[in-house]
N, C-alpha and C positions, 0 to 999 in steps of 0.2 A: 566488109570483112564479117563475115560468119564465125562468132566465140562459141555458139551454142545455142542450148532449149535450157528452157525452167527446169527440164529434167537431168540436165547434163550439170548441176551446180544446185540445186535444190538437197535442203535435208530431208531426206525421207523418213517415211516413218515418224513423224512428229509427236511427240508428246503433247496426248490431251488433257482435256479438263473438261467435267460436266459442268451447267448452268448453276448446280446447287453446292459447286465450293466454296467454301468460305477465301476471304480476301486472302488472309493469312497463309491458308495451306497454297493458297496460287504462290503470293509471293516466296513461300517458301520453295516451290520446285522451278521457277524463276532461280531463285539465288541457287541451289540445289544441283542444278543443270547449267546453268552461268545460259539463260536463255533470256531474251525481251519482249516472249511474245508465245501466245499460249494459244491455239485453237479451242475454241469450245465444241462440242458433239454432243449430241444424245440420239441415241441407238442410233449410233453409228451414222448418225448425219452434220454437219456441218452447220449449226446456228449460230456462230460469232465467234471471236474474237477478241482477247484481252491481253493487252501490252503492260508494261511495266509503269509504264507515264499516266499507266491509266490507274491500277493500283495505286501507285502513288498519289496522285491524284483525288482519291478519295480517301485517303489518308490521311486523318485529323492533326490540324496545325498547330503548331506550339503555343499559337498566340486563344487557341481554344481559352473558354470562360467556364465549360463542363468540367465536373471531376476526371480524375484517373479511373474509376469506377461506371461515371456515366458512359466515357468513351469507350473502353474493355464494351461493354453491354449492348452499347449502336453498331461496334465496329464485329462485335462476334455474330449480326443480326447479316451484314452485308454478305451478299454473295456475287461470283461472278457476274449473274444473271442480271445484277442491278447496275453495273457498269461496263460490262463488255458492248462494241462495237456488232451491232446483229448485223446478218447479211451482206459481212466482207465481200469486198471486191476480191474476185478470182481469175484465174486462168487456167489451162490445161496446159498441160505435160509437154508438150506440142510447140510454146509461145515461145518465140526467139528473145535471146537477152535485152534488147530493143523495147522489145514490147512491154517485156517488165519492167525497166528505166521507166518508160514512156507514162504507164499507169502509175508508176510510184509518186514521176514526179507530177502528173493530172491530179491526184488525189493525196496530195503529201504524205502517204504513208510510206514506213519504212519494210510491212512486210507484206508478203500475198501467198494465202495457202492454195494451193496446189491440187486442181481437181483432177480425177479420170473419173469423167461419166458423172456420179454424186459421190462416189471415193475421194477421200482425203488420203491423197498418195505425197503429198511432202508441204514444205515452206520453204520460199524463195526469200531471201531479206535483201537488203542494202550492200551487207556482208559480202552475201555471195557476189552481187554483181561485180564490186570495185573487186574482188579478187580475181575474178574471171577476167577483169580489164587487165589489171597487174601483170596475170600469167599472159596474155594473149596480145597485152598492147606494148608494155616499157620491155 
């Protein structure tokens, strides 16, 4: 059974992010756009990849022994750049819903931005797929 392409259930036009955001301002258009997963770009190219778990993640633990001060100071230093995923796994426009299951679950991730050519034309997530199953299978 044929549900579709990456393009046919992909969010296009994604909302990006340069290497030199700060953690904060990610997480905020994260919470902002109710999103889990950010592409990075510079001029207009494709260098990585930063998730929410990943933010998180580098987000200092309660059980920290630095001040409220020390942290503010490390955590305003942090930028995408030092925690994003470089050189995501991609696909084209083109790749059947199959294909993207198939990579997600090869490489556990839950998202894969979206190439034509070196264009970032969308992000396929986890989301899209079980919906496409939803509509196309039960």
């Amino acid at each position: 059974m044929n549900i579709g392409t990456a393009k046919d259930w992909m969010t296009s036009n994604p909302i990006t992010i340069s290497p030199k955001t700060h953690l904060q301002e990610a997480h905020n258009l994260m919470s902002q756009f109710k999103i889990r997963r950010l592409p990075v770009a510079e001029e207009g190219k494709l260098i990585g990849i930063v998730t929410l778990g990943d933010v998180r993640e580098a987000s200092p633990s309660d059980a920290s022994s630095l001040s409220i001060f020390e942290l503010d100071f490390l955590m305003a230093k942090l930028t995408v750049e030092d925690i994003m995923t470089k050189e995501p796994k991609t696909l084209q426009p083109t790749a059947s819903l199959q294909e993207v299951a198939k990579m997600m679950l090869e490489y556990k991730i839950g998202g894969i931005p979206i190439l034509d050519g070196d264009a970032l034309v969308g992000v396929i997530t986890e989301s899209d797929v079980f919906r496409a199953v939803i509509k196309h299978c039960v």
